[in-house]
Every structure is written in C-alpha cells, then in structure tokens.
PQR file of N, CA, C, O and H, with PARSE charges and radii, in Angstrom:
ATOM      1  N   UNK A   1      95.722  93.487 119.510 -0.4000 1.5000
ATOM      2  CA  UNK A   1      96.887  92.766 119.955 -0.0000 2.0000
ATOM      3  C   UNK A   1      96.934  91.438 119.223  0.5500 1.7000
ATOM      4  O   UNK A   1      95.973  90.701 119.003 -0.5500 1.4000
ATOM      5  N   UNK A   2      98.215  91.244 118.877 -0.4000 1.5000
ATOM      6  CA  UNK A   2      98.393  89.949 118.282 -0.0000 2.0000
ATOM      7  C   UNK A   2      99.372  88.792 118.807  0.5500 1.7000
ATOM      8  O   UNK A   2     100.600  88.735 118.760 -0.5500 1.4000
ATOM      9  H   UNK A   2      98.996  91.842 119.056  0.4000 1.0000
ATOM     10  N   UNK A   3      98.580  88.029 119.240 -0.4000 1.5000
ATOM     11  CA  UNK A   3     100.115  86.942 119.918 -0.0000 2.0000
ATOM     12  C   UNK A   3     100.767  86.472 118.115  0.5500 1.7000
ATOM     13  O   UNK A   3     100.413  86.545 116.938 -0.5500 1.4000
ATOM     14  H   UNK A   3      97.581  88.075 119.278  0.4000 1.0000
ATOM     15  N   UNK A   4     102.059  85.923 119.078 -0.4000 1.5000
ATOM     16  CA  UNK A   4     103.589  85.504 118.490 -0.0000 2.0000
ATOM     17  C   UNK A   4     102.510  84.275 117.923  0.5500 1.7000
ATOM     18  O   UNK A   4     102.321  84.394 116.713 -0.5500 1.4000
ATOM     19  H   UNK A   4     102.346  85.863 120.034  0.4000 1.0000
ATOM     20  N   UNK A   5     101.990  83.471 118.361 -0.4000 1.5000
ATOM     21  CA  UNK A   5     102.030  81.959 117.576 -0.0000 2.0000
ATOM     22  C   UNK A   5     100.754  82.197 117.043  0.5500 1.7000
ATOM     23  O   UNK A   5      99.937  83.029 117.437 -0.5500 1.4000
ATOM     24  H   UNK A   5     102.143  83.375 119.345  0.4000 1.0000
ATOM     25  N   UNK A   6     100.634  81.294 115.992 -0.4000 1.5000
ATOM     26  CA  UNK A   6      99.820  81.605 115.172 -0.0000 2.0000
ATOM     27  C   UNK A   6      98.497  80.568 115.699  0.5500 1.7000
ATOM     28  O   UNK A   6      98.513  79.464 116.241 -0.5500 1.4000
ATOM     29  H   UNK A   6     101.298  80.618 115.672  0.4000 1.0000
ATOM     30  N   UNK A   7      97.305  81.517 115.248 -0.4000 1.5000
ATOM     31  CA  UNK A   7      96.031  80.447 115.596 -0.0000 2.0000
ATOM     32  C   UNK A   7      95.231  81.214 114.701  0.5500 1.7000
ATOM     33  O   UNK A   7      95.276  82.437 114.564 -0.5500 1.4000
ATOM     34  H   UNK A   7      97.292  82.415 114.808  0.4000 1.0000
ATOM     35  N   UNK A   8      94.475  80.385 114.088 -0.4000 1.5000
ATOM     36  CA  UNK A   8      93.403  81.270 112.716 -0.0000 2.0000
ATOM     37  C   UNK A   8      92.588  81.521 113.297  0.5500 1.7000
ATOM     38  O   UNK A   8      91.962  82.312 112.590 -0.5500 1.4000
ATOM     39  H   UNK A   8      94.438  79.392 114.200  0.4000 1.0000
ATOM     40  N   UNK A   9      91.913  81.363 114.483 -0.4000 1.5000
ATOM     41  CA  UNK A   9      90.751  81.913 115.286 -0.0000 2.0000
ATOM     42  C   UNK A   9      90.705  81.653 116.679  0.5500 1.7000
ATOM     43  O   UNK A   9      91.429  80.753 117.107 -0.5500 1.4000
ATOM     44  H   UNK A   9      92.422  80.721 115.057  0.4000 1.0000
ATOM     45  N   UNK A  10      89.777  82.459 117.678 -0.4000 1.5000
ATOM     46  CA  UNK A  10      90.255  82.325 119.015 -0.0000 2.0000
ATOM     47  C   UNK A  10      89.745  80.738 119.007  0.5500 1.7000
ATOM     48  O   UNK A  10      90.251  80.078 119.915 -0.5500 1.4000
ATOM     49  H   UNK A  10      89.188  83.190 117.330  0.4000 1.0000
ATOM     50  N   UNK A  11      88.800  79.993 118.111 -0.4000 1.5000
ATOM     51  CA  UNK A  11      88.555  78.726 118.517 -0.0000 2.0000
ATOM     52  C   UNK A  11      89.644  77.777 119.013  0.5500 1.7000
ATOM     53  O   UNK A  11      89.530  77.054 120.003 -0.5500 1.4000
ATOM     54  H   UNK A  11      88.388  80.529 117.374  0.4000 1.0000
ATOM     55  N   UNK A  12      91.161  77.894 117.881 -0.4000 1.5000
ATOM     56  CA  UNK A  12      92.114  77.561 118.190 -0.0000 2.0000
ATOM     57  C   UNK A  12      92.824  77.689 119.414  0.5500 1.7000
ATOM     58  O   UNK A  12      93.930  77.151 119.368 -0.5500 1.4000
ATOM     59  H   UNK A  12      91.254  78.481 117.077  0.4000 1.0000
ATOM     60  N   UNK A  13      92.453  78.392 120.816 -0.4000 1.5000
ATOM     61  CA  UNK A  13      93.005  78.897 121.403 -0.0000 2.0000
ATOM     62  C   UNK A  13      93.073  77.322 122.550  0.5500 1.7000
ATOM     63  O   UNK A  13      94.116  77.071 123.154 -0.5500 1.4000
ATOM     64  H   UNK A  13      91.554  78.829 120.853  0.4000 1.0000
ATOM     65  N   UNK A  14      91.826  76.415 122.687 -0.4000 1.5000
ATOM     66  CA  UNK A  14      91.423  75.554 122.999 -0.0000 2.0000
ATOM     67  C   UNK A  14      92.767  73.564 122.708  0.5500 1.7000
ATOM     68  O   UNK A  14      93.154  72.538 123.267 -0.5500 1.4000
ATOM     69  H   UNK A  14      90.979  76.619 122.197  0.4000 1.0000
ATOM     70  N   UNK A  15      92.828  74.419 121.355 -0.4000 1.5000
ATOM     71  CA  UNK A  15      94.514  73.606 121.780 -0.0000 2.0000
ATOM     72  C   UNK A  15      95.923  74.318 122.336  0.5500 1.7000
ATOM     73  O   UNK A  15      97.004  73.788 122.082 -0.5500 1.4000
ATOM     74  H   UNK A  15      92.513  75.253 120.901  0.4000 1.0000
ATOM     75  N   UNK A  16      95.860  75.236 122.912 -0.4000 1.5000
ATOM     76  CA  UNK A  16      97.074  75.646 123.580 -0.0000 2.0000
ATOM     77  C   UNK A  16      97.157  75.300 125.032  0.5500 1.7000
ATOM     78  O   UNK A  16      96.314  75.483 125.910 -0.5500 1.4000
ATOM     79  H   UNK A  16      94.981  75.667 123.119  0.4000 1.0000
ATOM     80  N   UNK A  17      98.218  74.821 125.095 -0.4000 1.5000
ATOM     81  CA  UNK A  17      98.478  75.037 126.882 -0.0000 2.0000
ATOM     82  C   UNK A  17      97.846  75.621 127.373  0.5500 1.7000
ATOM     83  O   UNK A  17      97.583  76.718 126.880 -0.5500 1.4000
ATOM     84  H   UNK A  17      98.902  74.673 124.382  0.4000 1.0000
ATOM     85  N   UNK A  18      97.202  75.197 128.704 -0.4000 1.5000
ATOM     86  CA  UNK A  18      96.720  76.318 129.256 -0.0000 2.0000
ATOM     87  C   UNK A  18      97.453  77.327 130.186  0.5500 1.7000
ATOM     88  O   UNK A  18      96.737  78.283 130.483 -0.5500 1.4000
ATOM     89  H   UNK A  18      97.416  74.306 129.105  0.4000 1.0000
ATOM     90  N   UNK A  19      98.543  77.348 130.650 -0.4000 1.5000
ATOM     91  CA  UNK A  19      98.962  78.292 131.065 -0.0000 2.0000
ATOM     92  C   UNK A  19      99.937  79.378 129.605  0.5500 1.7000
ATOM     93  O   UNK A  19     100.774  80.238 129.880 -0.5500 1.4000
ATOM     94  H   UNK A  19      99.125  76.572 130.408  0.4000 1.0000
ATOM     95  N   UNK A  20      99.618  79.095 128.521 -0.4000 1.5000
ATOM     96  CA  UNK A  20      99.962  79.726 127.255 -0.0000 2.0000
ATOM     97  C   UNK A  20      98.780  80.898 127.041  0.5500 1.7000
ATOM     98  O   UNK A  20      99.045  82.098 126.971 -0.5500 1.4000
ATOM     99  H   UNK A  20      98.938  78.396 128.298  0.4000 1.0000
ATOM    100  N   UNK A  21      97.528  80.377 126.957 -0.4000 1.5000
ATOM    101  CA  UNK A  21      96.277  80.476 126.928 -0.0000 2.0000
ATOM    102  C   UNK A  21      96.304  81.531 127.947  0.5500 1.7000
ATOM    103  O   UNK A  21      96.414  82.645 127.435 -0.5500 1.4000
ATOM    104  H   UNK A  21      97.313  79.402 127.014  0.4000 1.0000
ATOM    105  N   UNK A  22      96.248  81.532 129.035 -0.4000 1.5000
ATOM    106  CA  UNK A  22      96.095  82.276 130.251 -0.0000 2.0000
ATOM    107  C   UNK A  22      97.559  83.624 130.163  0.5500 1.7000
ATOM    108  O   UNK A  22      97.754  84.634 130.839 -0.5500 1.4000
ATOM    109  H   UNK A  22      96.158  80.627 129.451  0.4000 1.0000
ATOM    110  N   UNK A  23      97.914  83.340 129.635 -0.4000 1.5000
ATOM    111  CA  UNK A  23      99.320  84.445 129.452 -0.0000 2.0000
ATOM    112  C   UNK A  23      99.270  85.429 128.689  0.5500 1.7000
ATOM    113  O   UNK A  23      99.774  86.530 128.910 -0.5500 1.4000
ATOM    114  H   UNK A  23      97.756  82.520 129.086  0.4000 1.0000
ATOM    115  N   UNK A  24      98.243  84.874 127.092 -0.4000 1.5000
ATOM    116  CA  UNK A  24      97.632  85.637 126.493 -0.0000 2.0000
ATOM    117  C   UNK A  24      97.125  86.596 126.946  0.5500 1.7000
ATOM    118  O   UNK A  24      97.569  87.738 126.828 -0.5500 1.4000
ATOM    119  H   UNK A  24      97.833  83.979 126.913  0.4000 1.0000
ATOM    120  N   UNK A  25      95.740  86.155 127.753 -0.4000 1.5000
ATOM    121  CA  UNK A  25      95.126  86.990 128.513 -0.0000 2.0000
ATOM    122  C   UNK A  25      95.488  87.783 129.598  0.5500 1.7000
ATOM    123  O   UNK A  25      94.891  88.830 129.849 -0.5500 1.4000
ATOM    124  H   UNK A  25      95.379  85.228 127.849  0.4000 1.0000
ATOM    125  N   UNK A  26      96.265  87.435 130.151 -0.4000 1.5000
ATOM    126  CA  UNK A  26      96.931  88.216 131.284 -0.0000 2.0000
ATOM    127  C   UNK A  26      97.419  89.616 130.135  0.5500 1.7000
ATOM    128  O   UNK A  26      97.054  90.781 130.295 -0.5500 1.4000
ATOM    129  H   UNK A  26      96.750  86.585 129.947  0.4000 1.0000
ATOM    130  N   UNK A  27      98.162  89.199 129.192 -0.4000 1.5000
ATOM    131  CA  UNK A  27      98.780  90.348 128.331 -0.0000 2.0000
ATOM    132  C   UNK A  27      98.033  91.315 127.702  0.5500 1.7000
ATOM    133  O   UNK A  27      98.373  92.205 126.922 -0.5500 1.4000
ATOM    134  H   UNK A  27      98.458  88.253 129.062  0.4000 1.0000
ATOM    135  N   UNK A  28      96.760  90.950 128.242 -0.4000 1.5000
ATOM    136  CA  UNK A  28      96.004  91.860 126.870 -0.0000 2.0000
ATOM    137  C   UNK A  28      95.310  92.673 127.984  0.5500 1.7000
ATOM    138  O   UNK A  28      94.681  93.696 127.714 -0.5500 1.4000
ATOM    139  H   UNK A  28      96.484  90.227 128.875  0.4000 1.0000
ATOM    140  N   UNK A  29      95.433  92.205 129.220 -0.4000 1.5000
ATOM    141  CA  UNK A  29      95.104  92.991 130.330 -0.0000 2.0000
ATOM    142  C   UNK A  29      95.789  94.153 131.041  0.5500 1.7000
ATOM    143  O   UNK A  29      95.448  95.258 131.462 -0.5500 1.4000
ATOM    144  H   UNK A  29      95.944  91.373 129.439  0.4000 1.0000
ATOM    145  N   UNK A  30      97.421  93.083 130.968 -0.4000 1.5000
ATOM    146  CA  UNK A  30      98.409  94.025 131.625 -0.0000 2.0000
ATOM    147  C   UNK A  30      98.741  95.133 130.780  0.5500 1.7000
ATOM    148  O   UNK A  30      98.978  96.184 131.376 -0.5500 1.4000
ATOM    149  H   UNK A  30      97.698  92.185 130.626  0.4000 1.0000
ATOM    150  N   UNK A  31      98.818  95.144 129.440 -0.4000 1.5000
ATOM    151  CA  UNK A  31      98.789  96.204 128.081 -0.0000 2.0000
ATOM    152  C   UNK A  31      97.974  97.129 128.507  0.5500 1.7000
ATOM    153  O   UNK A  31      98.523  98.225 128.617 -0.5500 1.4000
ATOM    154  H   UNK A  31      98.626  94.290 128.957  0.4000 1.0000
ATOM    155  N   UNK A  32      96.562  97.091 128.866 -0.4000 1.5000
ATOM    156  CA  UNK A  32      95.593  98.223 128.807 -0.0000 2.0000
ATOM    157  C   UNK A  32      95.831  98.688 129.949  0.5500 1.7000
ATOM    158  O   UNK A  32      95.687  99.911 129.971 -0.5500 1.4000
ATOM    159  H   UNK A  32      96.115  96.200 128.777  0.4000 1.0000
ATOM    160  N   UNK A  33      96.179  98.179 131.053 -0.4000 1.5000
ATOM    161  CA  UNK A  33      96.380  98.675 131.864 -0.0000 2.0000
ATOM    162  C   UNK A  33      97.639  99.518 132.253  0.5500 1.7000
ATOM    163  O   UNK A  33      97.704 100.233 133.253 -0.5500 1.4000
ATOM    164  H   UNK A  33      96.297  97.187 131.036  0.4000 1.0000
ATOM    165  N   UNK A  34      98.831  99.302 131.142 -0.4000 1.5000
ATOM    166  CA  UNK A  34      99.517  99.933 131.120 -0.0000 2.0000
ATOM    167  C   UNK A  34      98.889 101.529 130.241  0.5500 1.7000
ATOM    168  O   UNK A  34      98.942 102.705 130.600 -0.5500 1.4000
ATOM    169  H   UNK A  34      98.778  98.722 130.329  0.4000 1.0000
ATOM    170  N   UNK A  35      98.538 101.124 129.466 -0.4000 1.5000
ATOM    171  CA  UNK A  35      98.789 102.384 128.503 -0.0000 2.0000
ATOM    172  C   UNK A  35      97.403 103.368 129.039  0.5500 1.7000
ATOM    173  O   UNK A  35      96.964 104.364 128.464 -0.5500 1.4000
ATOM    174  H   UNK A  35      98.496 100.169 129.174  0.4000 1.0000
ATOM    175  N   UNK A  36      96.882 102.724 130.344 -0.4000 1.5000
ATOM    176  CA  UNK A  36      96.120 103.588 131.022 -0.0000 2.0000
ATOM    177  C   UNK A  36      94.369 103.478 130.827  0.5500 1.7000
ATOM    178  O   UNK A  36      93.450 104.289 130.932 -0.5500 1.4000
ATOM    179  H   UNK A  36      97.239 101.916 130.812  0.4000 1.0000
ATOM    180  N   UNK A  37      94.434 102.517 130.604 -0.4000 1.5000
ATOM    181  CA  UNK A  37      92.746 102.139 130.461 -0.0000 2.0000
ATOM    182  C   UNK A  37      92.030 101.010 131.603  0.5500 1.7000
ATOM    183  O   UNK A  37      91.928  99.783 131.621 -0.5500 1.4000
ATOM    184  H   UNK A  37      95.181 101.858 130.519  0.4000 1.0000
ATOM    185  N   UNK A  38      91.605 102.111 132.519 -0.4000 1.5000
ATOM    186  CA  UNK A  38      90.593 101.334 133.879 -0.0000 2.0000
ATOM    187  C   UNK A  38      89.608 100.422 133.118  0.5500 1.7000
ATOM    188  O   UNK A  38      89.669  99.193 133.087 -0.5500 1.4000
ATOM    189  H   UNK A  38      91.688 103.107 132.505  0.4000 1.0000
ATOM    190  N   UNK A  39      88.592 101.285 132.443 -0.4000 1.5000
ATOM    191  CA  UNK A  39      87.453 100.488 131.874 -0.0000 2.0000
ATOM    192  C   UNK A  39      87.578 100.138 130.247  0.5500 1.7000
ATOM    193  O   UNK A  39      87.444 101.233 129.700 -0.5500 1.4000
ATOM    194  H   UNK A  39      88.542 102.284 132.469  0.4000 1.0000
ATOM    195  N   UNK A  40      87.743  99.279 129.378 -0.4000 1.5000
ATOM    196  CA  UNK A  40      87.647  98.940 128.301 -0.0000 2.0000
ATOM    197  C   UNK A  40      86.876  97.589 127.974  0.5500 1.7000
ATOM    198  O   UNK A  40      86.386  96.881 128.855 -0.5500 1.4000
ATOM    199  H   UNK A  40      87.852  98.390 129.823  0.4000 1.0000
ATOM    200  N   UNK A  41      86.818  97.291 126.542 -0.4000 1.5000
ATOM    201  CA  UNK A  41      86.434  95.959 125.905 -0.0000 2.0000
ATOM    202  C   UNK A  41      87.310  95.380 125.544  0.5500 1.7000
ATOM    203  O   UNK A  41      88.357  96.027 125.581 -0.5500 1.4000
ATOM    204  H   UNK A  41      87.216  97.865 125.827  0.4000 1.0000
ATOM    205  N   UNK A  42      87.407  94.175 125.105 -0.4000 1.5000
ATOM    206  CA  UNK A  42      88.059  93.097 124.687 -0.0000 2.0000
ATOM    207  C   UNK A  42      87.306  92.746 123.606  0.5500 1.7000
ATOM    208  O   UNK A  42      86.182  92.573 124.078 -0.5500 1.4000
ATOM    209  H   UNK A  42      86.557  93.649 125.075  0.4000 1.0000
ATOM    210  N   UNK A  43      87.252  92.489 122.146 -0.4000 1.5000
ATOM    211  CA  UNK A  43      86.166  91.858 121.067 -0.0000 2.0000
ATOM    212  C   UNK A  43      87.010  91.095 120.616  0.5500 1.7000
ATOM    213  O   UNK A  43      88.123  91.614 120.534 -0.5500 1.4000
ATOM    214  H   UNK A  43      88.165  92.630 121.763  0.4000 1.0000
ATOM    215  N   UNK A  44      86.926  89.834 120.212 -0.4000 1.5000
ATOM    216  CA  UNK A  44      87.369  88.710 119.232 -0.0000 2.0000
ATOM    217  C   UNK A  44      86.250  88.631 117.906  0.5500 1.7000
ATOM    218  O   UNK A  44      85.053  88.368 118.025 -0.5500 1.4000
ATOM    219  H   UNK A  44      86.022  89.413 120.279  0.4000 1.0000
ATOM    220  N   UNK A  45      86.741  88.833 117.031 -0.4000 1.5000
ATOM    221  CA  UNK A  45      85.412  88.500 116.117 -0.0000 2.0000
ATOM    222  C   UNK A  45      86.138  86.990 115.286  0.5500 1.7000
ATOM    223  O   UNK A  45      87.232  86.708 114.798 -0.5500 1.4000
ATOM    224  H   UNK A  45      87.713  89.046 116.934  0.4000 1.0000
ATOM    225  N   UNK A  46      84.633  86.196 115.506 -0.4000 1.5000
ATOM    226  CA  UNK A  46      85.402  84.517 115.288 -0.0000 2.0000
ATOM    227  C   UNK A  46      84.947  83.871 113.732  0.5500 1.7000
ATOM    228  O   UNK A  46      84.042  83.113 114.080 -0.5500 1.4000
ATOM    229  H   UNK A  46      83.744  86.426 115.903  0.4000 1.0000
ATOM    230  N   UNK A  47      85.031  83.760 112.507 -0.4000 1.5000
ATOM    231  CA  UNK A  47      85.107  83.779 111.796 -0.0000 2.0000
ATOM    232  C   UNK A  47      84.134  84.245 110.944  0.5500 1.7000
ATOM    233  O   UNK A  47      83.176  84.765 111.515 -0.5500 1.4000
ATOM    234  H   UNK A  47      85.766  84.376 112.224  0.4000 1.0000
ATOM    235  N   UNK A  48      84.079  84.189 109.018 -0.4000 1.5000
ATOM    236  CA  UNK A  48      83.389  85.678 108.782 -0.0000 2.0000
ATOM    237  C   UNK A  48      81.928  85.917 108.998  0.5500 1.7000
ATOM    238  O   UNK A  48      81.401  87.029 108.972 -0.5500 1.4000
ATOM    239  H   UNK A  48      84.857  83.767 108.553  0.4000 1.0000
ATOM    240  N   UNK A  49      81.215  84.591 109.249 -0.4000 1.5000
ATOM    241  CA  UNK A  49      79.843  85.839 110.127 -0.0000 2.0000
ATOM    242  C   UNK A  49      80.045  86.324 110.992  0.5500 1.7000
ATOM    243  O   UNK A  49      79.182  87.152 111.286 -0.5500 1.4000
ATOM    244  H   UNK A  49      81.643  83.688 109.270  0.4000 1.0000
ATOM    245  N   UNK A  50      81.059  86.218 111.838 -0.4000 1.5000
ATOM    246  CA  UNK A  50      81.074  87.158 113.134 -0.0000 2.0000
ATOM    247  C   UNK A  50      81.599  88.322 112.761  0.5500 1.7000
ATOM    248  O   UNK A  50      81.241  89.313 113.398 -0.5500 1.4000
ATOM    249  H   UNK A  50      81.760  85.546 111.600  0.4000 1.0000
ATOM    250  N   UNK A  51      82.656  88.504 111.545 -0.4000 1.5000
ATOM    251  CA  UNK A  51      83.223  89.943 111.207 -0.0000 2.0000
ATOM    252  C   UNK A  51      84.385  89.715 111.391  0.5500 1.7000
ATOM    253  O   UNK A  51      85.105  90.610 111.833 -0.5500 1.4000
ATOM    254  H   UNK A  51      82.947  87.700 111.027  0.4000 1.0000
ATOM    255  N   UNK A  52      84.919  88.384 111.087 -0.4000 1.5000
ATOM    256  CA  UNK A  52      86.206  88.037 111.204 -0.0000 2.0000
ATOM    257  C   UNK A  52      87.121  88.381 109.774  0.5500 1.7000
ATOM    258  O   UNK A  52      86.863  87.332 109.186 -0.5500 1.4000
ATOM    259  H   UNK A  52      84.334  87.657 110.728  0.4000 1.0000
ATOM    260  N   UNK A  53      87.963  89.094 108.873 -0.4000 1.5000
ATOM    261  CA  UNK A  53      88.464  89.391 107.938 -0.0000 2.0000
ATOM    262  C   UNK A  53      90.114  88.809 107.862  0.5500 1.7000
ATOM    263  O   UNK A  53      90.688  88.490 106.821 -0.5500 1.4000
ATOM    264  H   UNK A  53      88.173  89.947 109.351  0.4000 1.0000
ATOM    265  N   UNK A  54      90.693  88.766 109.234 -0.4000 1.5000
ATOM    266  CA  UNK A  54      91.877  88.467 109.100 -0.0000 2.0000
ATOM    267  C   UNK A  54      92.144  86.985 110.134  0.5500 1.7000
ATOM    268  O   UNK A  54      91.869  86.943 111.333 -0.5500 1.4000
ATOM    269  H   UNK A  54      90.227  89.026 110.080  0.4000 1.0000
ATOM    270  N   UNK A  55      92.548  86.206 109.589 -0.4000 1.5000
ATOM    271  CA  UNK A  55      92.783  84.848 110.099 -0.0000 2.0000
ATOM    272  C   UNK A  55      93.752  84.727 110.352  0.5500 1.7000
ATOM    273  O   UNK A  55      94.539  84.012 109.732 -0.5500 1.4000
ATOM    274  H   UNK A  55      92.771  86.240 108.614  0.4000 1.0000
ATOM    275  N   UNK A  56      94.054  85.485 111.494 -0.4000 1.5000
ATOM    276  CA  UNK A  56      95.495  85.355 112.680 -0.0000 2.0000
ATOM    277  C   UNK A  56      94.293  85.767 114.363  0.5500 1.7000
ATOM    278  O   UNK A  56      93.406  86.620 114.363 -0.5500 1.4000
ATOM    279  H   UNK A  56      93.415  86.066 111.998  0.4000 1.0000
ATOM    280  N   UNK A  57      94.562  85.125 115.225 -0.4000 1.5000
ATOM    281  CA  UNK A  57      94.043  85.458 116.232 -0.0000 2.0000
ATOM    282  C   UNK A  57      94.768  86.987 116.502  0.5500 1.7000
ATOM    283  O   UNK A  57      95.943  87.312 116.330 -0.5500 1.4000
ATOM    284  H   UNK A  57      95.283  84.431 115.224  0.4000 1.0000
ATOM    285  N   UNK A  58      93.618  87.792 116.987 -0.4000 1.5000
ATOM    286  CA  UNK A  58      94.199  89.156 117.493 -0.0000 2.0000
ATOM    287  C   UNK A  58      92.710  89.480 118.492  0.5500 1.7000
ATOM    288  O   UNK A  58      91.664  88.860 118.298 -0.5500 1.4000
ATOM    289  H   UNK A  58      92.664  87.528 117.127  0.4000 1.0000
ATOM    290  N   UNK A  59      92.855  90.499 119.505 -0.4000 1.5000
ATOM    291  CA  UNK A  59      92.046  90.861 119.860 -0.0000 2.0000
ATOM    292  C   UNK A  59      92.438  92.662 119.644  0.5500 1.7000
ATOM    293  O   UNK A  59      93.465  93.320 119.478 -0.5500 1.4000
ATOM    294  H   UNK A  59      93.704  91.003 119.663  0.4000 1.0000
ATOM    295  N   UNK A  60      90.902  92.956 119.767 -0.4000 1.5000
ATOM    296  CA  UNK A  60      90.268  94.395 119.749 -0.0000 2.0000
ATOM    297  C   UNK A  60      90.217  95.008 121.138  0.5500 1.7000
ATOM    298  O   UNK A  60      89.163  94.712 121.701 -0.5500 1.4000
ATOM    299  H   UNK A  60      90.067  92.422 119.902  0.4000 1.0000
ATOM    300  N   UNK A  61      91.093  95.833 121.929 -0.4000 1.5000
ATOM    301  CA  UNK A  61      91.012  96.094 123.015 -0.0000 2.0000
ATOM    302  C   UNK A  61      90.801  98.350 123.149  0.5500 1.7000
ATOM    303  O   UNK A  61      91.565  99.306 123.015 -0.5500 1.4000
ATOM    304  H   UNK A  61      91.949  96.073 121.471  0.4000 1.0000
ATOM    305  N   UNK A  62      89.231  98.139 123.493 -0.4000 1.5000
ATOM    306  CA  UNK A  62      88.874  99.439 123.128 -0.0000 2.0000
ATOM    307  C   UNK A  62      88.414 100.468 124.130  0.5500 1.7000
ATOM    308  O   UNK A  62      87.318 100.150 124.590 -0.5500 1.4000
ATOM    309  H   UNK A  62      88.610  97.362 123.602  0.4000 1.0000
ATOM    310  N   UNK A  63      88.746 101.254 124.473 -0.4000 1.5000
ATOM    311  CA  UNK A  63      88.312 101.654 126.006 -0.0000 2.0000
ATOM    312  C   UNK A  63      87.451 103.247 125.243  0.5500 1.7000
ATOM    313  O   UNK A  63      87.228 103.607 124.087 -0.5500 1.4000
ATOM    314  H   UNK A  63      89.637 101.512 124.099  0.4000 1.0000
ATOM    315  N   UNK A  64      87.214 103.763 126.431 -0.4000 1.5000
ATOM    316  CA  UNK A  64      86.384 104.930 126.131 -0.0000 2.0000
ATOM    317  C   UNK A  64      84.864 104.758 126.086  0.5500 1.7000
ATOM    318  O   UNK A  64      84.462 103.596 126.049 -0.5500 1.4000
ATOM    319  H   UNK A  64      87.395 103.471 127.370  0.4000 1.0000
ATOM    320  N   UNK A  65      83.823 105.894 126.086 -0.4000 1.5000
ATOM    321  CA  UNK A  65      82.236 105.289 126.171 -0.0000 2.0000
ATOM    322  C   UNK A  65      82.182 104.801 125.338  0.5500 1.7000
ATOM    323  O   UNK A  65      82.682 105.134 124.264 -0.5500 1.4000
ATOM    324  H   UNK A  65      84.150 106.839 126.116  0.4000 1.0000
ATOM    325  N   UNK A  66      81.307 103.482 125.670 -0.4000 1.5000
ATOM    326  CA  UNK A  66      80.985 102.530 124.436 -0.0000 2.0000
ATOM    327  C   UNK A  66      79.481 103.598 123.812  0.5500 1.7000
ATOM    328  O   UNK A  66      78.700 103.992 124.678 -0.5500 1.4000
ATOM    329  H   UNK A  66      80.901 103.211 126.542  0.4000 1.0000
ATOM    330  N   UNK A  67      79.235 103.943 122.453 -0.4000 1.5000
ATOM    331  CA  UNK A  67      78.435 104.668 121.624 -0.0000 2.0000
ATOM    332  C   UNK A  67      76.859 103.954 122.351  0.5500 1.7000
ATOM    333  O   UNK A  67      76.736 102.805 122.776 -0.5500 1.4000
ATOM    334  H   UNK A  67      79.870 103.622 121.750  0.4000 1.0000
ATOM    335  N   UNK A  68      75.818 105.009 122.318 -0.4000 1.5000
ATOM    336  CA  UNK A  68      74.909 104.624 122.672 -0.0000 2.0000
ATOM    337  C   UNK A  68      74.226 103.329 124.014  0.5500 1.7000
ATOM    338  O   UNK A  68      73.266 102.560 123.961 -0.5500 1.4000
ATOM    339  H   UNK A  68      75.919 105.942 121.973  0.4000 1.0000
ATOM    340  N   UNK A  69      75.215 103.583 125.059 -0.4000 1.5000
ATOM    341  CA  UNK A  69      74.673 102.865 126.367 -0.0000 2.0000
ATOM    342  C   UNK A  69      74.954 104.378 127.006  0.5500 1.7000
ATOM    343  O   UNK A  69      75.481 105.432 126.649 -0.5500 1.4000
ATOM    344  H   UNK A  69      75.995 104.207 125.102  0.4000 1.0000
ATOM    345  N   UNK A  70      74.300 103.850 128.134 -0.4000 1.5000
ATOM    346  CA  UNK A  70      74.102 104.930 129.172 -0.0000 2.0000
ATOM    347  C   UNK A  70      75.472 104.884 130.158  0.5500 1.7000
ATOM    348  O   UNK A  70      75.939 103.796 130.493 -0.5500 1.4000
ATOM    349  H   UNK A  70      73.872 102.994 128.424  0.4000 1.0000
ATOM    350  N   UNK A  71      76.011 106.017 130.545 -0.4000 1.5000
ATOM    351  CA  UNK A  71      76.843 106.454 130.990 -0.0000 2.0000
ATOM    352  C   UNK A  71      76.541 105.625 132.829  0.5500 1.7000
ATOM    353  O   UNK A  71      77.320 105.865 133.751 -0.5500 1.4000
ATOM    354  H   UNK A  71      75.632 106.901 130.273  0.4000 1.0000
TER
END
C-alpha cells in the first residue's frame, strides 16, 4: 500500500499530523480486512540496509503462514 503524500521513508512519517499518521494506519488495516485477511503482517523496510529499494513510503501487507514458524 502506498499513501497519496509523499514520504521517502516511514521515518518521515514522524512529521505528519498525527491524526494523518493514524489514518494511514487505520487504512492499511481496514484494506486487509476488507479483502479478507484475519491474521497478516505489516513490513516497512526503512532504508537500504533494511531492504529498502524504493523511496516512497509503502507498506508490505502479507497474510497467510508465515514460512517456517510453527502453526
């Protein structure tokens, strides 16, 4: 998911409004929960040692067994 305004990393997220900030998140919640996902992840990867490649804030929202944990 990608918000409308631009921020090069979730660090940026820290100057937004906070009820901007919080809307985000609400959206990335109410999304999965629409398209039918009880249990999922959320990943931000925050710049490139973390595995960051694209410098627009987006999150990774991934449901299904996570590979190798126990059920």
């Amino acid at each position: 998911m990608i918000p409308e305004r631009h921020a090069e990393t979730f660090r940026d997220v820290r100057e937004f409004p906070p009820d901007e900030a919080s809307r985000m998140l609400e959206f990335v919640a109410d999304t999965a929960r629409h398209v039918g996902l009880e249990d999922y992840r959320v990943v931000v990867n925050v710049g490139p040692g973390g595995g960051q490649t694209i410098f627009h804030l987006h999150w990774h929202v991934l449901g299904g067994r996570v590979r190798g944990m126990p059920q």
